[in-house]
C-alpha positions as CSV (number, residue, x, y, z in Angstrom):
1,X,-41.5,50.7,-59.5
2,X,-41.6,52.0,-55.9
3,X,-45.2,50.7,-55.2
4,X,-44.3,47.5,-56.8
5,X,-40.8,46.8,-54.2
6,X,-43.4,47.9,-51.2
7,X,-46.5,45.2,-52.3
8,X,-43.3,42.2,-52.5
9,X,-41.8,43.8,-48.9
10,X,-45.4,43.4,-47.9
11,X,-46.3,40.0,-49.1
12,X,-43.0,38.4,-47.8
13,X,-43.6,39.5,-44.5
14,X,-47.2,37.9,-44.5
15,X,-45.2,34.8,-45.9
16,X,-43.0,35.2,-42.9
17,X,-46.1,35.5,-40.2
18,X,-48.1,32.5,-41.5
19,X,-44.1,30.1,-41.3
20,X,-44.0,31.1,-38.1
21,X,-47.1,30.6,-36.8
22,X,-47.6,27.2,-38.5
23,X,-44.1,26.3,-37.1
24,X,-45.3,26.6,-33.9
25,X,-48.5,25.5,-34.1
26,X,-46.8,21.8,-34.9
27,X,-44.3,21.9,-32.2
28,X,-46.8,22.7,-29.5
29,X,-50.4,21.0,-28.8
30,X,-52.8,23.5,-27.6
31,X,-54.5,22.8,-24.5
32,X,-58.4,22.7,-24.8
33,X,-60.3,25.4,-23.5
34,X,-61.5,23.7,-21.1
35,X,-58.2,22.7,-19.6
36,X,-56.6,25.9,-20.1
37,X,-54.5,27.4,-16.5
38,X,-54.7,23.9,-15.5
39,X,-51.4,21.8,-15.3
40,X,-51.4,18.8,-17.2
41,X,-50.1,16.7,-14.3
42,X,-53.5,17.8,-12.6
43,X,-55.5,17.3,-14.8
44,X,-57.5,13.5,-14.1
45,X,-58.3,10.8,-16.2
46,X,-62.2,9.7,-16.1
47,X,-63.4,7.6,-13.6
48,X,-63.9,4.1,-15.2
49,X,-68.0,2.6,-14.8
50,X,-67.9,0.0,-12.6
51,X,-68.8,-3.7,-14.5
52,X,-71.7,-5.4,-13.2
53,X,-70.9,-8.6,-11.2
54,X,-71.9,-12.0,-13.2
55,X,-73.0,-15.4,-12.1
56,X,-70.0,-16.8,-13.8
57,X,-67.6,-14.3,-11.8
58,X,-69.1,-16.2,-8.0
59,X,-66.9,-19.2,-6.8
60,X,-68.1,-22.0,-8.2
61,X,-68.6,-24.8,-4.8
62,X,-67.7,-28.4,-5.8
63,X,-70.2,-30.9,-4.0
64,X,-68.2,-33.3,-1.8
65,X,-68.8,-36.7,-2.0
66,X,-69.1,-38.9,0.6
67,X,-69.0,-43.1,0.2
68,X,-71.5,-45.5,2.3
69,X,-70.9,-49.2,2.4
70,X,-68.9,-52.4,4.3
71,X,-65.5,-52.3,5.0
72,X,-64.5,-55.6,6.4
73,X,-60.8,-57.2,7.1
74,X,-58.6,-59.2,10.0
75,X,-56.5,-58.4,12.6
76,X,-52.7,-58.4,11.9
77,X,-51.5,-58.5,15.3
78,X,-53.6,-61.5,16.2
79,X,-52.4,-63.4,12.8
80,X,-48.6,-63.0,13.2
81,X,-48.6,-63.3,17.1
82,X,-48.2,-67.2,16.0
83,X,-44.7,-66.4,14.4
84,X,-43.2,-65.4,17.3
85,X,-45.4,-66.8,20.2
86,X,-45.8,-70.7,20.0
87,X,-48.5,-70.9,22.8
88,X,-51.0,-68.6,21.0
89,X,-53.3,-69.1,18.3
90,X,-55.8,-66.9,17.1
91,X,-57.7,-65.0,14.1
92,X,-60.0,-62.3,14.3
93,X,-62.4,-60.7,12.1
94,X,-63.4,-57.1,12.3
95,X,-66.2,-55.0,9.9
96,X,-68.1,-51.6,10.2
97,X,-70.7,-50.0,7.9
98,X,-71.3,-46.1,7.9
99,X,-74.5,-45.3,8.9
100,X,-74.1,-41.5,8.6
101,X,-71.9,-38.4,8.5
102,X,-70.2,-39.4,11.9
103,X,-71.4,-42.7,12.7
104,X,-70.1,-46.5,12.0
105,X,-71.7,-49.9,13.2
106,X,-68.9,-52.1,14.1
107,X,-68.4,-55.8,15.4
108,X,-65.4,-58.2,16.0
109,X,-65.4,-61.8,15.9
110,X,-63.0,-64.3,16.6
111,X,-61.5,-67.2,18.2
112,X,-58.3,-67.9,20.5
113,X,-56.3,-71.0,21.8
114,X,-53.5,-69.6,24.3
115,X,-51.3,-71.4,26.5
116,X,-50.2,-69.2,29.8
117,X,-47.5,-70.3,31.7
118,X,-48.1,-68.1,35.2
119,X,-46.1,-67.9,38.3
120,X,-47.5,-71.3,39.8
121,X,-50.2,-72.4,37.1
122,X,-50.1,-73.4,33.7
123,X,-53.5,-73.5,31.5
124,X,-54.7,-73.3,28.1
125,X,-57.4,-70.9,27.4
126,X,-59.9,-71.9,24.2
127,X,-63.2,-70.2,22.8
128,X,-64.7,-67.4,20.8
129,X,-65.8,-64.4,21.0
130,X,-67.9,-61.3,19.2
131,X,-68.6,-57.9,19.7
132,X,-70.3,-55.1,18.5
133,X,-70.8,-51.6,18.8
134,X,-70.3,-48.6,17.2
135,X,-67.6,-45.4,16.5
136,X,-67.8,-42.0,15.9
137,X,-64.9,-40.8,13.6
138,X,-64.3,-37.1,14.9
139,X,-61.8,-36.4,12.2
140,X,-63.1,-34.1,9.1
141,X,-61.9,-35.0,6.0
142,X,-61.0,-33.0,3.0
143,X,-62.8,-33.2,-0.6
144,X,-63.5,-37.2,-0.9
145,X,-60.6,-38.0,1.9
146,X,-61.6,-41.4,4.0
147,X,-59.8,-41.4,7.0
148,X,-60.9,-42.6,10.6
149,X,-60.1,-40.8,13.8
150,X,-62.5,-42.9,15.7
151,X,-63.6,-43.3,20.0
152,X,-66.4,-45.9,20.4
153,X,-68.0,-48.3,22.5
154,X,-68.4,-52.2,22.4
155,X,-70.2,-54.8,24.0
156,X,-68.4,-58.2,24.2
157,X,-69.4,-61.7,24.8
158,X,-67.3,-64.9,24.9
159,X,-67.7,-68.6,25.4
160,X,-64.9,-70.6,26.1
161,X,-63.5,-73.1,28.8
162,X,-60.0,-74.5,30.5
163,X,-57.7,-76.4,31.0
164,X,-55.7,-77.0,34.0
165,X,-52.0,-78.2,33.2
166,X,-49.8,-78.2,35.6
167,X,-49.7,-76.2,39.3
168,X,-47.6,-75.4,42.1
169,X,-47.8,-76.5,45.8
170,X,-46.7,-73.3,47.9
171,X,-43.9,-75.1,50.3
172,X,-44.6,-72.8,53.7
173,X,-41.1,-74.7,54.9
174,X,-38.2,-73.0,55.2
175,X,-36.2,-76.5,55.2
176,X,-37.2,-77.1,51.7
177,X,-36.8,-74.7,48.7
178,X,-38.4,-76.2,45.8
179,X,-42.1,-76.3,45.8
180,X,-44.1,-79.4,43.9
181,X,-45.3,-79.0,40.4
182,X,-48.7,-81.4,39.9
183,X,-49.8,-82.1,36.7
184,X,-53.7,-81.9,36.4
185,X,-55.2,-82.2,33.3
186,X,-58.5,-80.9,34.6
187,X,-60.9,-79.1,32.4
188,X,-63.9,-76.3,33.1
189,X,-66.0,-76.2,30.2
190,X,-69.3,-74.2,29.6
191,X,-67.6,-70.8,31.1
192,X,-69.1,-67.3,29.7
193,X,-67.9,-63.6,30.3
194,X,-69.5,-60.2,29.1
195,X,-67.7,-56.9,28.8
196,X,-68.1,-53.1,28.1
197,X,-65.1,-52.2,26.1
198,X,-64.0,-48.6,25.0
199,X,-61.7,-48.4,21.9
200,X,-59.9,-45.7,20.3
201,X,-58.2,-45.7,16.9
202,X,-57.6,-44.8,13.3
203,X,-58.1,-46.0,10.1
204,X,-56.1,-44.4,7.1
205,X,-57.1,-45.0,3.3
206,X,-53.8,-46.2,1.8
207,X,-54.8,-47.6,-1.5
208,X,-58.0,-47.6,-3.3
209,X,-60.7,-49.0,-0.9
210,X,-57.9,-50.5,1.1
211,X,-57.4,-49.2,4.5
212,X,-54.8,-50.0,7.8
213,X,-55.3,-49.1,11.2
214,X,-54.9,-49.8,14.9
215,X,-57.2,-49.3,17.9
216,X,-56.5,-49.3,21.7
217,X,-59.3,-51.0,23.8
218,X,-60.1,-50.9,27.5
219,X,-62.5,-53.4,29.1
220,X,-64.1,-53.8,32.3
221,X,-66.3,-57.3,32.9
222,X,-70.1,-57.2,33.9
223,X,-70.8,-61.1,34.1
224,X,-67.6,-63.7,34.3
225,X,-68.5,-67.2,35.0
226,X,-66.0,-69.3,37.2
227,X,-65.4,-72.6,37.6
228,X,-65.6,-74.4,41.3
229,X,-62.0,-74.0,42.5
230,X,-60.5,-71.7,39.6
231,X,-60.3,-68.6,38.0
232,X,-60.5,-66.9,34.9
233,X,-57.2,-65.3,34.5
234,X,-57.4,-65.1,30.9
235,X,-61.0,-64.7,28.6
236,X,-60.8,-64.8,24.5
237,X,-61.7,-61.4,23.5
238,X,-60.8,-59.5,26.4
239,X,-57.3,-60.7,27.0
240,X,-56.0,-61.4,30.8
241,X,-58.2,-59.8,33.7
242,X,-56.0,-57.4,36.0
243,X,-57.1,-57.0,39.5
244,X,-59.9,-58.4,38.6
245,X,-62.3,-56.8,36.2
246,X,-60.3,-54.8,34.2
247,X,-58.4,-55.6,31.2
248,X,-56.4,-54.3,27.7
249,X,-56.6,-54.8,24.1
250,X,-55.1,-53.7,21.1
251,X,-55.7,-54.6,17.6
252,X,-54.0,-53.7,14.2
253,X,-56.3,-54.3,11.2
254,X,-56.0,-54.2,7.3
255,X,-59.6,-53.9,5.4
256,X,-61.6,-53.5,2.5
257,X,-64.3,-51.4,1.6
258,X,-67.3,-52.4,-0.9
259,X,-69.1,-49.1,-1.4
260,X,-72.8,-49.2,-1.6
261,X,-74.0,-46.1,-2.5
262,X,-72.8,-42.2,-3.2
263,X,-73.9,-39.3,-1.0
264,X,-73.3,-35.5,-2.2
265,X,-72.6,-33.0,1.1
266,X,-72.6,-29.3,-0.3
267,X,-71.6,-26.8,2.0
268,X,-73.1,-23.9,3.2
269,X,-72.0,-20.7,1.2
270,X,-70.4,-17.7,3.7
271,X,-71.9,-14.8,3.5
């Protein structure tokens, strides 16, 4: 009986060891031997293995596509100054094709019929007129923008003649204050005049191949033709002369463009 009570005492503290140890065992993780007197705060996680760089991961570059072809229209400012200016008539024709990157052909044609009543004279002014030259559009457009930020250069040539109206007597007398007005009625045909002009403008794409813009123009005369016992005071083309040889212009234009042909520009890929 006594050695039986002992081998139970016995057994049930066994029992008791193996509860307690598998008790803890479940409440606490072991650290691998490995890791073991090192924190697991300090402990860092494996550097990742870099992944190799694919074609498909590179920017892909989108060609840009420029347009080639005639754009070709009229002059606003010339059709509507009729409206409001009975002694001036006029219509004028304007065109440019791109012959590269930077570069347009242009030319202007037209014709004029103006009336100008001056100080002591009063003539009519008709003829035509063309020129043609080129611009170079310094603006750079984005992905398959149009738009014209232009300086150029044009060569002009007009044929045209006058008319003398009416003209003034200047009275030298201080005794009488009205000075005689003599109608005329003479007329100076066959004149010519040639011109370097320099322009500067913009053309902005508003709708789909329909574009508006405006140019500024200054001219300077190399040949002007004058009658016997009159001047020139006013040439189709390049407007009134001003002391002399110099003159303005400005035109406002809507055209059309009638593409030709497409032309891919990729750009060159930074390093």
């Amino acid at each position: 009986m006594k050695h039986t009570l002992k081998s139970i005492i016995s057994i049930a503290f066994i029992f008791t060891i193996f509860l307690a140890q598998g008790q803890e065992t479940t409440s606490k993780k072991p650290i691998p031997p490995t890791n073991r007197g090192i924190l697991p705060k300090q402990i860092e996680a494996p550097a990742q293995k870099a992944r190799p760089i694919n074609k498909i991961d590179t920017l892909t570059i989108v060609p840009k596509t420029d347009r080639y072809g005639l754009r070709f229209g009229l002059d606003l400012f010339k059709l509507t100054r009729a409206l409001y200016d009975s002694d001036y008539k006029g219509i004028e024709l304007v065109a440019d094709y791109r012959y590269n990157k930077k570069y347009y052909i242009a030319a202007e044609i037209g014709t004029e019929n103006k009336t100008t009543d001056d100080t002591r004279l009063n003539f009519t002014t008709k003829g035509t007129y063309l020129k043609a030259g080129f611009d170079y559009n310094a603006y750079e457009n984005w992905l398959d923008m149009e738009n014209i930020i232009s300086i150029g250069l044009r060569y002009g040539l007009s044929s045209f003649n006058q008319e003398l109206n009416t003209y003034e007597i200047y009275n030298t007398s201080h005794y009488f204050n009205e000075n005689e007005t003599i109608s005329s009625g003479q007329k100076y045909g066959g004149l010519t005049a040639s011109w370097i002009e320099v322009v500067a403008g913009l053309k902005a794409k508003v709708f789909n191949n329909v574009f508006m813009g405006f140019s500024l123009r200054l001219n300077t005369l190399i040949t002007n033709k004058k009658p016997g016992n009159f001047d020139n005071l006013y040439i189709p083309g390049f407007n009134r002369t001003y002391n002399g040889n110099f003159g303005v212009g400005f035109n406002y234009t809507v055209t059309y463009l009638v593409p030709f042909y497409k032309k891919k520009v990729i750009p060159a890929k930074n390093k």
